[in-house]
Every structure is written in structure tokens, then in C-alpha cells.
C-alpha positions as CSV (number, residue, x, y, z in Angstrom):
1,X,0.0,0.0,0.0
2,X,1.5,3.3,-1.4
3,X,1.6,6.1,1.3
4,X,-1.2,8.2,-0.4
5,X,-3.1,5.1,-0.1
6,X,-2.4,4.0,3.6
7,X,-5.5,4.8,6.4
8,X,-5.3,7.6,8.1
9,X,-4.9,7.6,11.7
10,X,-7.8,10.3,12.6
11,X,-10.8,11.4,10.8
12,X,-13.7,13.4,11.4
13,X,-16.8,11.8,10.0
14,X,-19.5,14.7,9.4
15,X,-22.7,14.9,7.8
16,X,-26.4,15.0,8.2
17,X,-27.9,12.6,11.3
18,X,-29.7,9.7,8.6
19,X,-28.7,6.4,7.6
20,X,-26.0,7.2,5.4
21,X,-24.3,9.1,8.5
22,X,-24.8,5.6,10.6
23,X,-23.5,3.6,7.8
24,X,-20.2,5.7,7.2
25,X,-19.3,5.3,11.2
26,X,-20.4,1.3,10.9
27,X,-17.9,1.2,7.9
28,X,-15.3,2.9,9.7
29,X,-15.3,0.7,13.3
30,X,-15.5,-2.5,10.7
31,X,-12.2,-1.3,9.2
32,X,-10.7,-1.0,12.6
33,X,-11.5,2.6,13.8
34,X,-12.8,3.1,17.5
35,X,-14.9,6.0,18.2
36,X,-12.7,9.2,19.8
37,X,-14.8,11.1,22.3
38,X,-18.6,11.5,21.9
39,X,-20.5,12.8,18.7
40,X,-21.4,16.4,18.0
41,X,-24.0,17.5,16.7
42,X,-25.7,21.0,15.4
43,X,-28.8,22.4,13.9
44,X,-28.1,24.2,10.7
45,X,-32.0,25.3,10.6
46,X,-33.6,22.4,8.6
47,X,-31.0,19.2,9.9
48,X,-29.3,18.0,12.6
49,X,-26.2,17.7,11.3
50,X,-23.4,15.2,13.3
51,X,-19.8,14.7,13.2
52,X,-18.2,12.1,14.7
53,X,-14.3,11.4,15.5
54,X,-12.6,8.1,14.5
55,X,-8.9,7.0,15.4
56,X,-6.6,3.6,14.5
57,X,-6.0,2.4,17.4
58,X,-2.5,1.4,16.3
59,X,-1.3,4.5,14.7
60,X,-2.0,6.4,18.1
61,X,0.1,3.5,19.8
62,X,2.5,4.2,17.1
63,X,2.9,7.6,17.6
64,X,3.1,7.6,21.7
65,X,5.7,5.2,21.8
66,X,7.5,7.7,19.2
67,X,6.7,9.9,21.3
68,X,7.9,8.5,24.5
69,X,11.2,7.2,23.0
70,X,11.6,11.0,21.9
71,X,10.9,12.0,26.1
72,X,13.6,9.0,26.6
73,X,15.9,10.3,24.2
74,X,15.9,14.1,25.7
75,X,16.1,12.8,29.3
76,X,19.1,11.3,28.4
77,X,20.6,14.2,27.3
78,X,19.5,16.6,30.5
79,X,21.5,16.6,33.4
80,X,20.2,17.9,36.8
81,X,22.6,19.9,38.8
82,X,20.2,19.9,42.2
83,X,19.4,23.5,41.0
84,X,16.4,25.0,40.1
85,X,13.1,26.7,40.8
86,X,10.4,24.1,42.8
């Protein structure tokens, strides 16, 4: 799989609160997204309209352990003298 091609590792699912809304978020936990926080939803004056936050569970496990090896790395390189404001 090409990089343009991979999954992404967040997406915001929007749209108007029908079927077709419900059927895009079904898709999305079947190809291995989990729901991120609660939906949101608005009235634009004629619809509710919804959006809805999807993450890969293991790009974000991906990128915190990048993350912490990065926190690792730079604690590594700090030395504490015993000085400093508390």
C-alpha cells in the first residue's frame, strides 16, 4: 500500500444525522476505527447535522511510543545539577 493510499490515523466523519451518516461510522469501526470522544451534533436550521471522530488504534500506539522514545531520548541528554526553581 502506497503512502497516499495507507489509512489515516484520525478522521472526522460529518454529515447530516440519517442512515448514510450511521453507515459511514459502521464502515469505519469495521475497518478497525474506534470512536474518539462523543458525537457532536448541530442544527443548521432544517438538519441535525453530526460529526463524529474516528482513530486507528495502532497509529496512536505508534505515535506515543514515538513519542515517549523521543521524552527517553531528551532525558538522556539533561543533566540535573540539584538547582532550580520548585
Amino acid at each position: 500500500m502506497s503512502a497516499d493510499a495507507s489509512p489515516l490515523a484520525y478522521r472526522l466523519i460529518t454529515g447530516p444525522d440519517d442512515r448514510s451518516f450511521c453507515e459511514r461510522i459502521s464502515t469505519a469501526l469495521a475497518e478497525g476505527y474506534v470512536l474518539h470522544g462523543g458525537p457532536a451534533v448541530t442544527f443548521n436550521g432544517s438538519s441535525v447535522i453530526c460529526a463524529q471522530a474516528v482513530i486507528l488504534p495502532q497509529a496512536v500506539a505508534t505515535s506515543d511510543a514515538a513519542v515517549a522514545t523521543a521524552v527517553d531520548d531528551l532525558d538522556a541528554e539533561l543533566e540535573f545539577d540539584g538547582e532550580g526553581i520548585a
